[in-house]
C-alpha positions in Angstrom: 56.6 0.0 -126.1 57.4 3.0 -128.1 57.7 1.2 -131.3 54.0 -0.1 -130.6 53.1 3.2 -129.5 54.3 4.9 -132.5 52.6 2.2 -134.9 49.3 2.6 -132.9 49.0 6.2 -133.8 50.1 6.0 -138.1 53.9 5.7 -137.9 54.5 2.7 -138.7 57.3 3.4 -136.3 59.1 5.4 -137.3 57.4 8.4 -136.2 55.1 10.7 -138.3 52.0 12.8 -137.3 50.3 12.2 -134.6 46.7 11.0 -135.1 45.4 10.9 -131.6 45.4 14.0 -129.3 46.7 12.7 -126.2 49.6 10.7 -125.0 49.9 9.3 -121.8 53.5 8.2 -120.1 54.0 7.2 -116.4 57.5 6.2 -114.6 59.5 4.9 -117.5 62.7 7.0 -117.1 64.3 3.7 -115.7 67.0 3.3 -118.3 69.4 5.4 -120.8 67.4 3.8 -124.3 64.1 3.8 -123.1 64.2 7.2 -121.9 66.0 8.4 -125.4 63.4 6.7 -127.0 59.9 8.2 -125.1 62.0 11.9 -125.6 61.8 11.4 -129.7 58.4 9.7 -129.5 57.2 12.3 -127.3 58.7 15.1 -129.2 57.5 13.7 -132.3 54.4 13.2 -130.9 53.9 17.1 -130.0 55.5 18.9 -132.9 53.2 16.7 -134.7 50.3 18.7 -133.0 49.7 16.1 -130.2 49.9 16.7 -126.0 51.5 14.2 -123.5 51.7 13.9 -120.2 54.0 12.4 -118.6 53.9 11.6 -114.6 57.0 10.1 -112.6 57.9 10.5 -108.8 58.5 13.4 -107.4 62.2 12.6 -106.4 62.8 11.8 -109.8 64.3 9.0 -111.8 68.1 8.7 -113.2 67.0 9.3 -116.5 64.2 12.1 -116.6 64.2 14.2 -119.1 65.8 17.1 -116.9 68.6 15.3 -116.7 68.9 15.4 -120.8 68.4 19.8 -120.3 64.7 19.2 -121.3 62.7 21.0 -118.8 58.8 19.9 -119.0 56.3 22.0 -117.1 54.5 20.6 -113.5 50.7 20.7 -113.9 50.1 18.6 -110.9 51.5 16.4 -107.8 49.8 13.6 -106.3 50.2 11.1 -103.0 49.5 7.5 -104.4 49.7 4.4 -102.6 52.5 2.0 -104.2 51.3 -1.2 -105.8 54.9 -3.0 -105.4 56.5 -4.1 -102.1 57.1 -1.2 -100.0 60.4 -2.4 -98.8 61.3 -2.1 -102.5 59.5 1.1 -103.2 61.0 2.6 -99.6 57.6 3.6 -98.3 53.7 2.6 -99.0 53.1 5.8 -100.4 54.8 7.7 -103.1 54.7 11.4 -104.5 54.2 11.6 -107.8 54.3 14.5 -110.8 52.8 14.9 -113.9 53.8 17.4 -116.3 53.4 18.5 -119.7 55.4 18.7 -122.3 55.9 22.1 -124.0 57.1 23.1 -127.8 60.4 24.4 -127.1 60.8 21.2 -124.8 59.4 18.8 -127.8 61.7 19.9 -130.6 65.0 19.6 -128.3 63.4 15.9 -127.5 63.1 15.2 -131.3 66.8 15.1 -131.2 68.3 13.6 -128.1 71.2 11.5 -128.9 72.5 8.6 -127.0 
């Protein structure tokens, strides 16, 4: 995802400037890599010139980017009805946060290490 992401926007994936204005990232702080990797794409992504926003439930994931000392700023929170099996999900609806992702935040993402 982040390697097609990255390609979409003129990196060729391997980063470089960001040549669309807006990214958009929901609930993908599931796992150590994937996060890793959405940190430096995102960071890239805004020190390039770029905004994300990135939304993921309220009660957080194991890997958000707090947990990496990256603090991103709430712009908004949101009841949404789940779309998987609510037994799974632990209710039918979910809380949900979307935040932005400020400079300071953005360069310390560029260089998140495993």
């Amino acid at each position: 995802l982040v390697e097609r992401a990255s390609e979409a926007r003129g990196g060729g994936g391997g980063g470089g400037p960001a040549s669309c204005d807006l990214v958009l990232l929901g609930d993908i702080c599931y796992e150590m890599s994937t996060s890793i990797s959405f940190l430096r794409f995102v960071g890239e992504h805004v020190c390039a010139g770029g905004e994300a926003l990135v939304s993921y439930p309220s009660e957080g994931r194991r890997f958000e980017p707090h947990r990496f000392g990256i603090e991103l700023t709430k712009v908004a929170e949101y009841e949404v009805q789940t779309i998987d099996n609510p037994l799974l999900e632990g209710s039918d609806m979910r809380r949900v946060s979307v935040y932005t992702v400020p400079l300071g935040a953005a360069r310390k993402m560029r260089t998140i290490e495993q």
